[in-house]
SELUM-642833 format. One record per residue (C-alpha): residue in one letter; chain; y, x, z. Coordinates in Angstrom, 2 decimals, padded with zeros to 5 digits. Each point is the difference from the previous one (the first is absolute). Example, Ala and Ser with C-alpha at 12.3 -4.5 7.8 and 13.67 -1.06 7.14 Angstrom:
! residues 2
PT  code  unit       py       px       pz
PT     A     A  -004.50   012.30   007.80
PT     S     A   003.44   001.37  -000.66
! end
This chain:
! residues 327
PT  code  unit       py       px       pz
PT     X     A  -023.26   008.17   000.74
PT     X     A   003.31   000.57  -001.95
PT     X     A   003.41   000.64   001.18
PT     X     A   002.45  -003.00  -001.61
PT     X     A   003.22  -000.75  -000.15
PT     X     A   001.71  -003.17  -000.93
PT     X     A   003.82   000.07  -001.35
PT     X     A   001.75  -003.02  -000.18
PT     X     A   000.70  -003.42   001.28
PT     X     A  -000.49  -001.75   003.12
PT     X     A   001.04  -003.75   000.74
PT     X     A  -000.83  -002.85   001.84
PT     X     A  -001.70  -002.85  -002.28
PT     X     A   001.16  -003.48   001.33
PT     X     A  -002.66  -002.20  -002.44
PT     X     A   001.32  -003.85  -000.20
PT     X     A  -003.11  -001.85  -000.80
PT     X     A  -000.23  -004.10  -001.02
PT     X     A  -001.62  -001.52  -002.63
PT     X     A   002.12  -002.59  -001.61
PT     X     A   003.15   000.93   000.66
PT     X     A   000.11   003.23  -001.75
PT     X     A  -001.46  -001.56  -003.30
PT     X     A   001.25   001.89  -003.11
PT     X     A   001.72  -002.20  -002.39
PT     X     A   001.09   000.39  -003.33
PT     X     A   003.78   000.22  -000.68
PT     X     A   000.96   000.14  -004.05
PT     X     A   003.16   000.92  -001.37
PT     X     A   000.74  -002.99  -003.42
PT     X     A   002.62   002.55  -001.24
PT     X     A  -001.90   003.01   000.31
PT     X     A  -003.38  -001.46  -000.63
PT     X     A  -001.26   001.95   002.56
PT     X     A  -002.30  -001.15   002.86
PT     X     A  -000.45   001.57   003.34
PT     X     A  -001.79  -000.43   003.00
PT     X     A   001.60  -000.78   003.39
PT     X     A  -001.55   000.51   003.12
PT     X     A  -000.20  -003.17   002.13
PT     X     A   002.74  -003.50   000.60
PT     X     A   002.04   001.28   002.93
PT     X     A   003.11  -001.76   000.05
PT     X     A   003.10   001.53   000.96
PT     X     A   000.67  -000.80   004.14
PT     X     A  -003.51  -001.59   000.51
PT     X     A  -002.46   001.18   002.62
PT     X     A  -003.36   000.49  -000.81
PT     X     A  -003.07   000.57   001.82
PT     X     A  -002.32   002.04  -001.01
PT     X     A  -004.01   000.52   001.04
PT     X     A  -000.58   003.46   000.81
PT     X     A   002.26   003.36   001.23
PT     X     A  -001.31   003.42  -000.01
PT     X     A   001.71   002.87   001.57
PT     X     A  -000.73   003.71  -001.66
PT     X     A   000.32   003.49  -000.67
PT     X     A   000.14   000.85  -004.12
PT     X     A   001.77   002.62  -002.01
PT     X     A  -002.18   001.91  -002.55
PT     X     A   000.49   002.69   002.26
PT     X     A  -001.57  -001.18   002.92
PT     X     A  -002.64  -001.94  -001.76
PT     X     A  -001.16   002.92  -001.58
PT     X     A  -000.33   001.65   003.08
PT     X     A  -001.72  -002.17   002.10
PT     X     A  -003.06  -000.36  -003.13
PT     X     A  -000.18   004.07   000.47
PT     X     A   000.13  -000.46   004.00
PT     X     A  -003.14  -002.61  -000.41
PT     X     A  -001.70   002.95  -002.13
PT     X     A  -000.08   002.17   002.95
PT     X     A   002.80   002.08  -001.46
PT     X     A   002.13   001.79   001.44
PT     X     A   003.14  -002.13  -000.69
PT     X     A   003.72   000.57   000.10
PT     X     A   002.85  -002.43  -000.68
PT     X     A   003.33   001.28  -001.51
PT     X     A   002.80  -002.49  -000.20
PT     X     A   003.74  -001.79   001.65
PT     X     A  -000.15  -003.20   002.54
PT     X     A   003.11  -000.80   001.79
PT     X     A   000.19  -000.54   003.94
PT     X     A  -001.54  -003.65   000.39
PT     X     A  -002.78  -002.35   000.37
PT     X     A  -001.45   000.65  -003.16
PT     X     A   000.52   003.69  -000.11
PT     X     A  -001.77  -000.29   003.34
PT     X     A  -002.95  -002.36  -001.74
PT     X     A  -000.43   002.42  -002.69
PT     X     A  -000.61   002.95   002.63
PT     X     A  -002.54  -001.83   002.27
PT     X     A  -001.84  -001.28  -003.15
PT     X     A  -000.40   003.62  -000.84
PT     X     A  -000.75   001.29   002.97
PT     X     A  -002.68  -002.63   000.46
PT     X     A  -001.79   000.81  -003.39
PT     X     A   000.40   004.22   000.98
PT     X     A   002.55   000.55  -002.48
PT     X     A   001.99   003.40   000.74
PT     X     A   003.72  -001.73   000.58
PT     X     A   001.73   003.12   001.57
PT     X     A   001.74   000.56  -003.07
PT     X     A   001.55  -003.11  -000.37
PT     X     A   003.98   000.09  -000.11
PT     X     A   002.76  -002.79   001.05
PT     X     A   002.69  -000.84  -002.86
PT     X     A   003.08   000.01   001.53
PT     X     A   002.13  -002.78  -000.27
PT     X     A  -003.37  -002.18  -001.64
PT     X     A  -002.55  -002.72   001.41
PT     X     A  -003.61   000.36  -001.15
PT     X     A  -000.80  -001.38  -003.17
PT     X     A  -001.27  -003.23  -000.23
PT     X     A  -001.96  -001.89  -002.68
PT     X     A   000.26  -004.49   000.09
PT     X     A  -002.75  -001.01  -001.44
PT     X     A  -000.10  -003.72  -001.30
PT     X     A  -003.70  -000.73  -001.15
PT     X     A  -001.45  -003.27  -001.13
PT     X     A  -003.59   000.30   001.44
PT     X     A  -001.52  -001.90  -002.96
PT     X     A   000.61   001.84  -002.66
PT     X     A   000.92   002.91   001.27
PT     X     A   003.46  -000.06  -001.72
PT     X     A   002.82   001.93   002.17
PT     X     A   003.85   001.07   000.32
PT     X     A   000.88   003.14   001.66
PT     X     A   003.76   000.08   001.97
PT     X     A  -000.62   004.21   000.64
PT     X     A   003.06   001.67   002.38
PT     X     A  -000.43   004.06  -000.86
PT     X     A   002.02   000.77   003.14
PT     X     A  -001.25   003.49   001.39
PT     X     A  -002.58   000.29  -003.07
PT     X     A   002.79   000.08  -002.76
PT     X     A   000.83   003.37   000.32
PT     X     A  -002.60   003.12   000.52
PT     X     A   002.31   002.88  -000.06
PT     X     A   000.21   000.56   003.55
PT     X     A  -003.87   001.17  -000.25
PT     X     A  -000.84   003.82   000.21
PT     X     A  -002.30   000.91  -002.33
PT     X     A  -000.88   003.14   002.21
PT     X     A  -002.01  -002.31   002.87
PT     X     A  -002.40   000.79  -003.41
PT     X     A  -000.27   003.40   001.45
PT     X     A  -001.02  -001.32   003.84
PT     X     A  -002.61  -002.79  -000.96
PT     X     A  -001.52   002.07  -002.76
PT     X     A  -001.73  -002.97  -002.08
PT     X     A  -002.51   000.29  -002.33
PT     X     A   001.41  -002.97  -001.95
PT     X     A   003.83  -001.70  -000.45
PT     X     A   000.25  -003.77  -000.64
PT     X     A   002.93  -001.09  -001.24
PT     X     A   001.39  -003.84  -000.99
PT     X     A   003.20  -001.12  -000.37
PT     X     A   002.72   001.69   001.42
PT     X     A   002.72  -002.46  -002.10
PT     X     A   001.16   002.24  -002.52
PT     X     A   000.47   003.78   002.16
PT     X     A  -000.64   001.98  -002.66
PT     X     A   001.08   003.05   001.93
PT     X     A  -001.87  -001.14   002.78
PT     X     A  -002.77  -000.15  -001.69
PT     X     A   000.08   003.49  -001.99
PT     X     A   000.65   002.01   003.62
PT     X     A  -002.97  -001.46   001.09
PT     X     A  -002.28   000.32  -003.11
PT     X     A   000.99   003.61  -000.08
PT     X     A  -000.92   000.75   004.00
PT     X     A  -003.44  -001.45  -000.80
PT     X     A  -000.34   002.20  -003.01
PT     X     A   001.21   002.84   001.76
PT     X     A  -002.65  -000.34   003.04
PT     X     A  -002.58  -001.52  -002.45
PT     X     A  -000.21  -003.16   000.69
PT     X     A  -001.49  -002.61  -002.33
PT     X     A   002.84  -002.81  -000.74
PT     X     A  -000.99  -003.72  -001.16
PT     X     A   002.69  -001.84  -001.11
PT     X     A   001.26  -003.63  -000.51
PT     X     A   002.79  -001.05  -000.92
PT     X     A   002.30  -002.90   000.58
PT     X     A   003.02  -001.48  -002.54
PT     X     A   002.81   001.87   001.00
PT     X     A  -002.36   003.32  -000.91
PT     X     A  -000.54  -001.23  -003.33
PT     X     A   003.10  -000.56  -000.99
PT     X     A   000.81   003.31   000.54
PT     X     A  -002.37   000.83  -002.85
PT     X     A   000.95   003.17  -001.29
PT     X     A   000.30   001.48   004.13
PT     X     A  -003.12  -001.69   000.53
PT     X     A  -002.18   001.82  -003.20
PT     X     A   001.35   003.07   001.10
PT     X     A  -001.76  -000.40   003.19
PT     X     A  -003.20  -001.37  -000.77
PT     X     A  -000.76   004.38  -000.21
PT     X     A  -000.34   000.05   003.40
PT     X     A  -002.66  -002.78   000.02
PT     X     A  -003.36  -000.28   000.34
PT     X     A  -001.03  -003.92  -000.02
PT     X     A   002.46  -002.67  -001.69
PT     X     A  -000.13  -003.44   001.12
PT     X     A   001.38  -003.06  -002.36
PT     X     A  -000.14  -003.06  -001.29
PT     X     A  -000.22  -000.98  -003.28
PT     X     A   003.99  -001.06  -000.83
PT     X     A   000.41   003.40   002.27
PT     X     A  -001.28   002.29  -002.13
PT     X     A   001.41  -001.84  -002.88
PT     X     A   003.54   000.83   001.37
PT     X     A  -001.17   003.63  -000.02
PT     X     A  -001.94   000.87  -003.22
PT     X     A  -000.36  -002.33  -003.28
PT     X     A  -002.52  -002.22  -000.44
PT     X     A  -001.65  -003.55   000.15
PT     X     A  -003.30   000.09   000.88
PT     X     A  -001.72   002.11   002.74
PT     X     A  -001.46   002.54  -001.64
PT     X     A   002.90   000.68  -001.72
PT     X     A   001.97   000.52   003.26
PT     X     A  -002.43   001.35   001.94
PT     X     A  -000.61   003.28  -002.80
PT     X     A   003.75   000.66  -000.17
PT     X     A   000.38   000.03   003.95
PT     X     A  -002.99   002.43   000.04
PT     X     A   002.33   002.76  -001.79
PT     X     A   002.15  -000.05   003.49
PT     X     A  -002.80  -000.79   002.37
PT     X     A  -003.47   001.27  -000.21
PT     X     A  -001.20  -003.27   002.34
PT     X     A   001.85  -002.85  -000.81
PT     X     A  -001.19  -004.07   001.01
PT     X     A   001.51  -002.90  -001.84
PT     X     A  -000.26  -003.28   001.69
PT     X     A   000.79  -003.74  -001.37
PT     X     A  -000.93  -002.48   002.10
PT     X     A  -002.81  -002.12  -000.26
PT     X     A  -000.74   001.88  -003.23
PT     X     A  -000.96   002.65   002.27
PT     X     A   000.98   003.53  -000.65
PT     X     A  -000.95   003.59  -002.36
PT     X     A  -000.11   003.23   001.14
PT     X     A  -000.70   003.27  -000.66
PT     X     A  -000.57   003.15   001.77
PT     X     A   000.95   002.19  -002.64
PT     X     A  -003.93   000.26  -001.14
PT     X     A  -001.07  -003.76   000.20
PT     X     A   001.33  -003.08  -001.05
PT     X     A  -001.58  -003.00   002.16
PT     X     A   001.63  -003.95  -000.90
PT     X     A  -000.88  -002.40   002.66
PT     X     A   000.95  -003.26   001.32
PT     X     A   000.25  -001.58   003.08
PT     X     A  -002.38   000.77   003.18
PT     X     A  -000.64  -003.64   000.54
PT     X     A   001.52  -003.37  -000.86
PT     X     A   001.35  -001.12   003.35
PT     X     A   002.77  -002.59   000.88
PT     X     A   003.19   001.96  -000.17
PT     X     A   001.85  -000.91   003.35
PT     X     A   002.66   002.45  -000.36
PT     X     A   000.67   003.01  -002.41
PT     X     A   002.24   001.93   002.48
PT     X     A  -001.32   003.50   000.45
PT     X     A  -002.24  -000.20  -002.93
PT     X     A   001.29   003.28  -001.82
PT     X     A   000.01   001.85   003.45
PT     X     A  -003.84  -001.11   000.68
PT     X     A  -000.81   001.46  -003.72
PT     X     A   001.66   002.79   000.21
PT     X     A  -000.04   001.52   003.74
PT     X     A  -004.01  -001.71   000.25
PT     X     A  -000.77   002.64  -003.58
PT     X     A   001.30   003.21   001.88
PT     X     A  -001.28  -001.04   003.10
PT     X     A  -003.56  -000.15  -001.69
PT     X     A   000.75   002.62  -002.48
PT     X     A   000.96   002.00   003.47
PT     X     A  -003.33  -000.64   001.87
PT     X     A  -001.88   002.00  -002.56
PT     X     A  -000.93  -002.99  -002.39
PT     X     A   000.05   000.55  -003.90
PT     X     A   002.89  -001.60  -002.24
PT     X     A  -002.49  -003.10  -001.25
PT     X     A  -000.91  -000.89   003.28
PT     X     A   003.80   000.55   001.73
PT     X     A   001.13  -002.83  -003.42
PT     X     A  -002.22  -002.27   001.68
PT     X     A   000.27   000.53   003.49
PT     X     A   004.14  -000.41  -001.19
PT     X     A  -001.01  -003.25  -001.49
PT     X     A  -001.96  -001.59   003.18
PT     X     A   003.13   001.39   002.12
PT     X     A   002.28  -002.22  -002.37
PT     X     A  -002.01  -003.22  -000.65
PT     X     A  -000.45   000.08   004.36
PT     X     A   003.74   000.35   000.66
PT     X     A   001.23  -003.09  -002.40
PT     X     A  -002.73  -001.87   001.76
PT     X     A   001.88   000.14   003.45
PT     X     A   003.60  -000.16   000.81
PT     X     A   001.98   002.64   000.48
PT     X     A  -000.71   003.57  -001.20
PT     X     A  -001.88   001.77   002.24
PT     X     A  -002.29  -002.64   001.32
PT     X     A  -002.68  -000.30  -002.50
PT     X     A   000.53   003.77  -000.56
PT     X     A  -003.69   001.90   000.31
PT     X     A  -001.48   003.50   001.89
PT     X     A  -002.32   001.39  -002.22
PT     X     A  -002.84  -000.86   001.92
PT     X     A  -000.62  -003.77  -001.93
PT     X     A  -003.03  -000.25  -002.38
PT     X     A   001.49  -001.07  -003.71
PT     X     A  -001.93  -001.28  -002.90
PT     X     A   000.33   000.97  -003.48
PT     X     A   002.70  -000.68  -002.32
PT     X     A   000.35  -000.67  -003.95
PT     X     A   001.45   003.82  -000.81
PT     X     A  -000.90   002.44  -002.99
PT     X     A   001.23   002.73  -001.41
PT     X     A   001.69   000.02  -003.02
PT     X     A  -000.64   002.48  -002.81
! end
């Protein structure tokens, strides 16, 4: 069992669900010759109904956090709510998976972030209306809790662009050696030249594809995933149904999808990967087999709704996957 904390968000997912009304359309511009698509018909003062509501807790923080709580981890959530219903939601949903949520601060002034999520439940297709609220800003945190949980391992997702946020923290888990696993969001990597400088205090470096693209040149993954590997020994690449590369600094595995599932919803996908690889990679299991396991975590989320509910313990038997190494 490892000691893991989770920095970052925490909000309460509100997932709209129909399946006609929210049919993407395609909207072209004559004078621009440009074509784009638009998500559903909903005219302007018209009531719709829609088939299905879903009430629940998301946040890359907390999802991440409840995978490593399912893992028999010891788990601890860092992160802002404000003082309401949802901010209440996200604590009882942690509490209820044995997340540590002692840590957990109120954002003055803010409600608890909340994500609208408009999905069209046949193809999968969605909008996302996201309120930041109390997960907007980090810098209340204290990096020096650090010293009173003593974790083995820091996992780290968005925290919207606090780059100085993010550096006190990186350098309290250096300084108490702990292990860091990052992945960042869009404000982060816009902040490119902060952001490389860093990537020094990192040990795993999750992206996807047009990520690391916004980070180091290239085109292909290979490409990107050698030049990353100059800032981060262990660095994972995903792109979508194209699956993912990674590399642990020794070997170089390409793989593609765990299984080819209906894809219900793709909210939480990145947090499965991610927080289900150092969850396995935490119980002792090699880097191969925590790829896969990361995979299986993935392909089981997208086939629920919601985030956390097709999330998995550890204790599931998988099958085999299409992965090599490459030379």
């Amino acid at each position: 069992m490892a000691r893991i904390v989770s920095l970052g968000s925490a909000l309460q997912d509100i997932f709209l669900i129909d399946r006609d009304d929210f049919t993407a359309t395609e909207f072209c511009d004559t004078k621009k010759k440009a074509c784009k698509s638009v998500f559903g018909e909903l005219a302007i003062g018209s009531k719709v109904d829609i088939d299905k509501l879903i009430y629940a807790v998301g946040g890359g923080g907390t999802n991440s956090a409840v995978e490593f709580a399912r893992h028999n981890h010891k788990s601890t959530y860092l992160g802002n709510i404000g003082h309401d219903e949802a901010g209440d939601a996200v604590l009882a949903c942690l509490d209820e998976e044995g997340v540590d949520n002692s840590y957990v601060k109120y954002a003055k002034g803010k409600s608890t972030g909340c994500s609208i999520v408009m999905l069209d439940a046949k193809s999968g297709e969605r909008t996302i209306l996201t309120y930041r609220g109390a997960s907007a800003k980090f810098d209340n945190l204290d990096e020096k809790v650090l010293d009173e949980i003593k974790p083995n391992w820091l996992y780290v997702t968005s925290l919207k662009g606090d780059m100085d946020t993010l550096e006190r923290f990186f350098k309290k888990a250096k300084e108490i050696s702990c292990k860091v696993m990052f992945n960042p969001g869009k404000p982060e990597l816009a902040e490119k030249k902060r952001l490389t400088s860093l990537l020094q205090y990192v040990d795993i470096l999750l992206v996807n594809k047009s990520e690391s693209a916004q980070i180091v040149p290239g085109k292909v993954l290979s490409e990107l995933i050698s030049r990353l590997s100059n800032y981060v020994k262990t660095v994972i690449i995903t792109d979508g149904n194209m699956g993912a590369i990674a590399t642990d600094g020794d070997k170089t595995y390409r793989f593609g999808i765990y299984e080819d599932l209906p894809v219900r919803d793709t909210t939480g996908a990145g947090d499965a990967f991610g927080s289900g690889f150092l969850a396995h990679l935490a119980d002792g299991h090699s880097f191969y087999d925590s790829l896969v396991y990361a995979s299986a975590n993935s392909t089981s989320v997208v086939s629920e709704f919601s985030a956390k509910a097709g999330l998995l313990s550890g204790t599931e038997k998988l099958h085999q996957m299409a992965i090599q190494e490459v030379k």
